[in-house]
Structures are given as structure tokens and as C-alpha cells.
C-alpha positions as CSV (number, residue, x, y, z in Angstrom):
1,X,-13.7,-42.9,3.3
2,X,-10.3,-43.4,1.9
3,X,-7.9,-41.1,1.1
4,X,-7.6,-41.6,-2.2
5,X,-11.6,-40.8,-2.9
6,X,-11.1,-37.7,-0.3
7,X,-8.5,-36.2,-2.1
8,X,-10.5,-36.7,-5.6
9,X,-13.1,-34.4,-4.3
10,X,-12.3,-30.7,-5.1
11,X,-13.6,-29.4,-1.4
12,X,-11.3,-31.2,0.1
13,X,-8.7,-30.1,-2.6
14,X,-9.7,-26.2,-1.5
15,X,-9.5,-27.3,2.1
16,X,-6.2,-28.9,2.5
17,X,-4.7,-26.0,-0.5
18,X,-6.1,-23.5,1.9
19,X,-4.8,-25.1,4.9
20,X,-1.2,-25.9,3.8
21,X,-0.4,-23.6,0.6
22,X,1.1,-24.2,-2.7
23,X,4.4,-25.5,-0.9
24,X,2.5,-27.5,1.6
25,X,0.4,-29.3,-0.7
26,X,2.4,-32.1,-2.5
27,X,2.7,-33.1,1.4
28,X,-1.1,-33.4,1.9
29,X,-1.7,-35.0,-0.8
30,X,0.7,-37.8,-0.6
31,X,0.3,-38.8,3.1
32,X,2.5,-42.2,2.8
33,X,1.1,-45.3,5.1
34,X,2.5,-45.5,8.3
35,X,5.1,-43.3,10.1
36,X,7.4,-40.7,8.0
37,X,9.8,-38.4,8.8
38,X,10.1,-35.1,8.0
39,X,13.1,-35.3,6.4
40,X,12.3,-38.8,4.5
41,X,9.1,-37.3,2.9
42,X,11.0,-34.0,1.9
43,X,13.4,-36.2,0.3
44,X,10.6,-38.1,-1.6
45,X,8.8,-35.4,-2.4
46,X,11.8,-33.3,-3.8
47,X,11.0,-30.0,-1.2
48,X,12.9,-27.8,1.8
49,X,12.5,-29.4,4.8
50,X,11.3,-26.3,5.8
51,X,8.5,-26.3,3.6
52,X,7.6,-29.8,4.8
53,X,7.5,-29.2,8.2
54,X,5.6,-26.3,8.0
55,X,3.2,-28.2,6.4
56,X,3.0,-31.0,8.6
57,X,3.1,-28.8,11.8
58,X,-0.2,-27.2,9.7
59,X,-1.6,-30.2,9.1
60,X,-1.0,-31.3,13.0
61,X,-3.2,-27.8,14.2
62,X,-5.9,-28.9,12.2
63,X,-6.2,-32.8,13.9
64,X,-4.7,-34.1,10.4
65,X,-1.0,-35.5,11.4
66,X,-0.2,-36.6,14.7
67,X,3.4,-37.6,15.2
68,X,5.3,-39.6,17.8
69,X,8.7,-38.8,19.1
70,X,11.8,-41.1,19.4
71,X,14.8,-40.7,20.9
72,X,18.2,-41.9,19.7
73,X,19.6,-43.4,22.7
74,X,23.3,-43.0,21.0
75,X,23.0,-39.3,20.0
76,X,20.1,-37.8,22.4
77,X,18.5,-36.5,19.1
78,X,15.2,-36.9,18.8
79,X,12.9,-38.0,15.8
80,X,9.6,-37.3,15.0
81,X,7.3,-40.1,13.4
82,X,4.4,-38.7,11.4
83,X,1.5,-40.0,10.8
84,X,-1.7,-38.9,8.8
85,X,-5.3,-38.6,10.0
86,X,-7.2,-38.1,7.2
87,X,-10.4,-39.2,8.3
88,X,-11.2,-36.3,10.5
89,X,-11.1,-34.0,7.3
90,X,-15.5,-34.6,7.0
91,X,-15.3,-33.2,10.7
92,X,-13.3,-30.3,10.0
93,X,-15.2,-29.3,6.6
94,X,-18.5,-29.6,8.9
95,X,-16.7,-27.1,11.3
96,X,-15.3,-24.7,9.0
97,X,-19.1,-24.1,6.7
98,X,-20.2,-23.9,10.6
99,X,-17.9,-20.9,11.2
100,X,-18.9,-19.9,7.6
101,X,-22.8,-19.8,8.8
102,X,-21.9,-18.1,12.0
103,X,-19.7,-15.3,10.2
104,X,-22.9,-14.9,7.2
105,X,-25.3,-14.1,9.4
106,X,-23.3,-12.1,11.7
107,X,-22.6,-10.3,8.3
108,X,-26.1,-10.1,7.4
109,X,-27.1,-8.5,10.5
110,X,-24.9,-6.1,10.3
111,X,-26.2,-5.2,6.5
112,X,-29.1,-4.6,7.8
113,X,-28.3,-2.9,10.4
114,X,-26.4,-0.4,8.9
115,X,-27.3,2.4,6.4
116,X,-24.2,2.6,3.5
117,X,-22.7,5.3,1.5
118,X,-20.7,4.5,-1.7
119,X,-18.3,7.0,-3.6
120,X,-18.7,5.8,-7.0
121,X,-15.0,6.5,-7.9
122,X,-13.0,4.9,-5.1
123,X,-15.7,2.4,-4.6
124,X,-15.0,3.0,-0.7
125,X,-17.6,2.6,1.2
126,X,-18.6,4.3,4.4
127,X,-21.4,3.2,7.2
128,X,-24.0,6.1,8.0
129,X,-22.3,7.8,10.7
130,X,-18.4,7.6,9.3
131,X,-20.2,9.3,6.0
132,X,-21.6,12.1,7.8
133,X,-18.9,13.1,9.8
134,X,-16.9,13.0,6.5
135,X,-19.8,15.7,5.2
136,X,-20.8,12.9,2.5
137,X,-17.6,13.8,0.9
138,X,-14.9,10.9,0.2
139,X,-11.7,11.8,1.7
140,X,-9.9,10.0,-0.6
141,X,-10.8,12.2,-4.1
142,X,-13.6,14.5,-2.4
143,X,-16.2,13.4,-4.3
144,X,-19.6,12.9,-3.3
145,X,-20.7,10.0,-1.6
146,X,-24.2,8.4,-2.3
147,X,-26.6,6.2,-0.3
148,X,-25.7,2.8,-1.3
149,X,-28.3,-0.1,-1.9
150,X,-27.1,-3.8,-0.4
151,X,-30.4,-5.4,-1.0
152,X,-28.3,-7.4,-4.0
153,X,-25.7,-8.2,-1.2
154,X,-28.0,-9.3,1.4
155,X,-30.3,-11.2,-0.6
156,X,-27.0,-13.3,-2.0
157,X,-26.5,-13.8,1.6
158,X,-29.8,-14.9,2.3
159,X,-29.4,-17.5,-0.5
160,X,-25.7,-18.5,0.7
161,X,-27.0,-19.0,4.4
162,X,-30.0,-21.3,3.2
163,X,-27.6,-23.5,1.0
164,X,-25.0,-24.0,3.9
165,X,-28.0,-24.7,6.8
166,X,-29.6,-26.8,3.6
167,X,-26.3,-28.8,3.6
168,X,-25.7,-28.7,7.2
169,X,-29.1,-30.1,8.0
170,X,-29.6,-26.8,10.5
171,X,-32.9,-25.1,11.2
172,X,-33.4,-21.4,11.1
């Protein structure tokens, strides 16, 4: 897929926004063709340098930019060539809503597991045990705590979980 129908989709948006930040971003979305430098895409792109490279070392954590180093035989300085690899970013979506799966129903477990108290004006809320030590009292304005019901919460999980092993193509 190119890059230019990658970045039209709004996951991919999200992905590379939540990867590189608002600073970060004009750099992912303007990967130019071939090798850049830092300092020749800051330039382009009107940024720090600072702010580019951050984003580009980001973008290199993530298998997106790779980058080849040159040496300038006169001054000993050394120059890094960038390059981006935008066709891993299907890969790394598939990975991340994996990790998301993993982390839902590790979540969902522990829902289930657990009994919940809620005080209704802090909204804190407290597992069985941490409740009951606290004498069902809120130690933030003292007042009472009350058994909380996460059947709404679970059930949303359920549905979330299904969707992403749905789009995964992942059996229960």
C-alpha cells in the first residue's frame, strides 16, 4: 500500500499522532523519497531540529525509519541518512490491537475477579479488601462507600474483545 492511501486512513493517523505527537507529526506525514537529513527535513518542514529528531528516533523504535550513517572524511562528522519504512505500519497496527486484546482480557479477568466499592462523591473506587480495611468509609471525604456493579463495564469489554479477535481473525 502506498503511503499516500496509508496516511488517508484515520487509524493510521491515530497511530503515527500517538507515536510521534503533535510536534512529531508533520515529520510522519511527509516522509520524502529517499534519504533525508535531519536537519534538511527540519528545514523543509519549518520545525527544531530537536523536534525532528525526536521524531525520527520515534519513528526508528517503532521499525518506521531506518537511517544510514556517513562520515565526512574532511571533518570526521558524521551524517545520518533517513529513510522511511512505511510499509511495516499494517504489522505494527496488528501488534498494537494484539497488545490491546491481551491487556482487555487481562482486564476483564480481573473485573471479575474482584468485588468493587464506589464512593459516589469522589468516584474513587476501592477493590473488596482495600474497602474494608478502610471500614467502607472513603478516606478522601469519609463518606460511605457502596458495592459497585461493573456488569456495564465488563459487558463493554466482552463486546470490545469480540470486535478486535473479529478483526484479528483470532479464536476464543
Amino acid at each position: 500500500m502506498a503511503f499516500e492511501e496509508l496516511l488517508d486512513d484515520p487509524v493510521v493517523q491515530k497511530y503515527l499522532h500517538e507515536l510521534v505527537g503533535p510536534k512529531g507529526m508533520p515529520v510522519a506525514a511527509a516522509p520524502p523519497d529517499g534519504e533525508v537529513t535531519d536537519e534538511e527535513l527540519a528545514e523543509r518542514l519549518g520545525l527544531e531540529l530537536n523536534d525532528v529528531r525526536r521524531a525520527l528516533f520515534i519513528l526508528y523504535e517503532n521499525d518506521l525509519a531506518t537511517y544510514r550513517r556517513v562520515r565526512d572524511e574532511d571533518s570526521g562528522w558524521l551524517t545520518y541518512l533517513w529513510t522511511f519504512e512505511y510499509d511495516n505500519v499494517p504489522e505494527n497496527l496488528r501488534e498494537e490491537m494484539e497488545r490491546l486484546l491481551d491487556a482487555l482480557v487481562d482486564r476483564r479477568e480481573y473485573e471479575l475477579d474482584n468485588e468493587f466499592y464506589l464512593c459516589e462523591v469522589c468516584s474513587i473506587r476501592f477493590e473488596f479488601a482495600e474497602a474494608m480495611d478502610l471500614g467502607f468509609e472513603c478516606p478522601e471525604c469519609g463518606s460511605p462507600v457502596e458495592a459497585m456493579e461493573n456488569t456495564h463495564l465488563v459487558d463493554a469489554m466482552d463486546e470490545r474483545i469480540e470486535n478486535l479477535r473479529a478483526e484479528l481473525g483470532v479464536k476464543a
